[in-house]
N, C-alpha and C positions, 0 to 999 in steps of 0.2 A: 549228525547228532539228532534231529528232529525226524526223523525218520525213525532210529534211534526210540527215543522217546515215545513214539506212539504204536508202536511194537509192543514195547513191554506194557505202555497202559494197557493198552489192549490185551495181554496176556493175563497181566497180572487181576483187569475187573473179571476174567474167567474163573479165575479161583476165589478172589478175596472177596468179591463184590456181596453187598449186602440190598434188603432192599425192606420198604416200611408201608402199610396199608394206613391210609388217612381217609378219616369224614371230615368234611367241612360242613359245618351247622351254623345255622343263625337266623335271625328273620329276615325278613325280603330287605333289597337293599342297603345292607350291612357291609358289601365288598367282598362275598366269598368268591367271585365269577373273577373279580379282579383280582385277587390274591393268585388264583391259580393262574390266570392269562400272565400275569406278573411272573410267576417263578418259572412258568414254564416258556417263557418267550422272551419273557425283559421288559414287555410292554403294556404300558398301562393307558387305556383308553376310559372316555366320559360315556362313549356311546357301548354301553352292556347290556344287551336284551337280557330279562329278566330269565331264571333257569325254570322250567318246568321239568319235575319231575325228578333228576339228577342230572350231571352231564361226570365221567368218568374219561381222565387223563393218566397215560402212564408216562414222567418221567425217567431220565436220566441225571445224575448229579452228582460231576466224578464218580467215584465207585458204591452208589446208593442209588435204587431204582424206586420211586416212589408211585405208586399208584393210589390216586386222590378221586374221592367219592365228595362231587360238590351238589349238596344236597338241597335243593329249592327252598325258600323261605317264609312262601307264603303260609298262612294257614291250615289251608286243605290239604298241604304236602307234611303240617309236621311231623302228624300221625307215622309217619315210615321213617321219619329220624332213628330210629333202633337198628330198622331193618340196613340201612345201611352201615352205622358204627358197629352193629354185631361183628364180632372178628377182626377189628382192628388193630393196630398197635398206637394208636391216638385219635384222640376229637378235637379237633380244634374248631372252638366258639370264637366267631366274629362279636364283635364287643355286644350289641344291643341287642344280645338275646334278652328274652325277660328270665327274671331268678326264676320263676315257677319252671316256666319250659328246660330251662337248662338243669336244673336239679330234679326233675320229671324225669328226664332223660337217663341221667346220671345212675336213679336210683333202680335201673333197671338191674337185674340180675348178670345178663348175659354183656352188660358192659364194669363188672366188678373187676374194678384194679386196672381198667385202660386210664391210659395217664392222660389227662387235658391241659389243652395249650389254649387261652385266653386269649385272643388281641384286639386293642383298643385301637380299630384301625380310625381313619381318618386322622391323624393326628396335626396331619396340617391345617385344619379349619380350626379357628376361634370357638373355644369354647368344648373343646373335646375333652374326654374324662382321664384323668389321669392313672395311673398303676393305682394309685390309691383309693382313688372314686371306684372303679371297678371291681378290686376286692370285698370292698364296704357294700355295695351296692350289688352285686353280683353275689353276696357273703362266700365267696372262694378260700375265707379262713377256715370256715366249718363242713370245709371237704377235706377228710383224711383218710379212706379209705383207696389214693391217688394218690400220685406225683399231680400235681397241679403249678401250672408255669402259666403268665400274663405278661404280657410286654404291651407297649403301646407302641403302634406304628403305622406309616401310612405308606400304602400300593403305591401312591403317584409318585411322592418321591424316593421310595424306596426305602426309607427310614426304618433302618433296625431290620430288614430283611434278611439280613445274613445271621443276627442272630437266632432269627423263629428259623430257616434252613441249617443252621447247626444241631438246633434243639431236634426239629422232624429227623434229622443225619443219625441223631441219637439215639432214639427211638428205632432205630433200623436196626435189621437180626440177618 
C-alpha cells in the first residue's frame, strides 16, 4: 500500500500540482531568514547570518511548490524591495517593518492587488505585539486595495505555522 501511495502522489502532483511566488520583506532582523530556514527544513536556529542582498528558495509542500524571495533588510537593500515583490502572488511583511516603508511599498503600481500576509513573529518573547497592536500600528485597516491577512507567530516554536503555510498554499495557482 505504501508504495501504492506514493505512485499516485507522485502522479497525481504531475497534473494537480499548484505553485506560488513569495517576497519576504521587513527590516533587518525581524525573522525573514528564519521563517524560510523554518518552512523549508523545520529548523530553527539562533545563529542567522544576516541576508545580503536576497537569498531565493524553491520549495515543495505536498502538491504546492513555493518559491520565496527573502529579501535583505537593511537599509541599503530596501530600495529593491519592488524589484523583487514585482510579480508575485504575495508579500509577506515580518512584523517590524516601519508603516512608512511598508505602505511605500505597497503603493507601488506594479504591486496593485498582490495580497499581503502580516506576521508578528517572535511571539514567544515578553512583550511582542499582538494581531491588534500590529493592525493599529502597521494601520493594515486602511489597506483595501488587497486581501491583507496578519497572524502573530513565532519560527522557534513554530506557533501558528501551519496557518501562514495554509494561507501562502492559498495563494498558489
Amino acid at each position: 500500500m505504501g508504495w501504492f501511495a506514493s505512485v499516485f502522489q507522485w502522479f497525481s502532483g504531475l497534473f494537480f500540482s499548484k505553485q506560488a511566488e513569495i517576497a519576504v520583506v521587513g527590516l533587518q532582523a525581524s525573522g525573514k531568514t528564519s521563517f524560510v530556514n523554518v518552512i523549508t527544513s523545520g529548523q530553527w536556529s539562533e545563529d542567522v547570518v544576516p541576508t545580503v542582498a536576497f537569498n531565493f528558495r524553491k520549495i515543495r509542500k505536498g502538491n504546492v511548490t513555493l518559491k520565496i524571495w527573502d529579501v535583505a533588510g537593511q537599509p541599503k537593500f530596501r530600495s529593491m524591495w519592488e524589484r523583487y515583490c514585482n510579480g508575485v502572488d504575495a508579500v509577506q511583511d515580518k512584523f517590524n517593518t516601519a508603516r512608512f516603508e511598508l505602505h511605500q511599498l505597497l503603493s507601488q503600481p506594479t504591486l496593485t492587488g498582490v495580497p499581503l500576509l502580516v506576521l508578528g513573529n517572535k511571539n514567544d518573547l515578553s512583550g511582542h505585539a499582538s494581531v491588534k497592536d500590529l493592525i493599529k500600528n502597521l494601520q493594515l485597516d486602511k489597506i483595501s486595495d488587497r486581501a491583507v491577512s496578519c497572524y502573530s507567530c513565532s519560527m522557534k516554536s513554530q506557533h501558528n505555522l501551519d496557518i501562514v503555510l495554509q494561507w501562502l498554499a492559498g495563494k498558489s495557482h
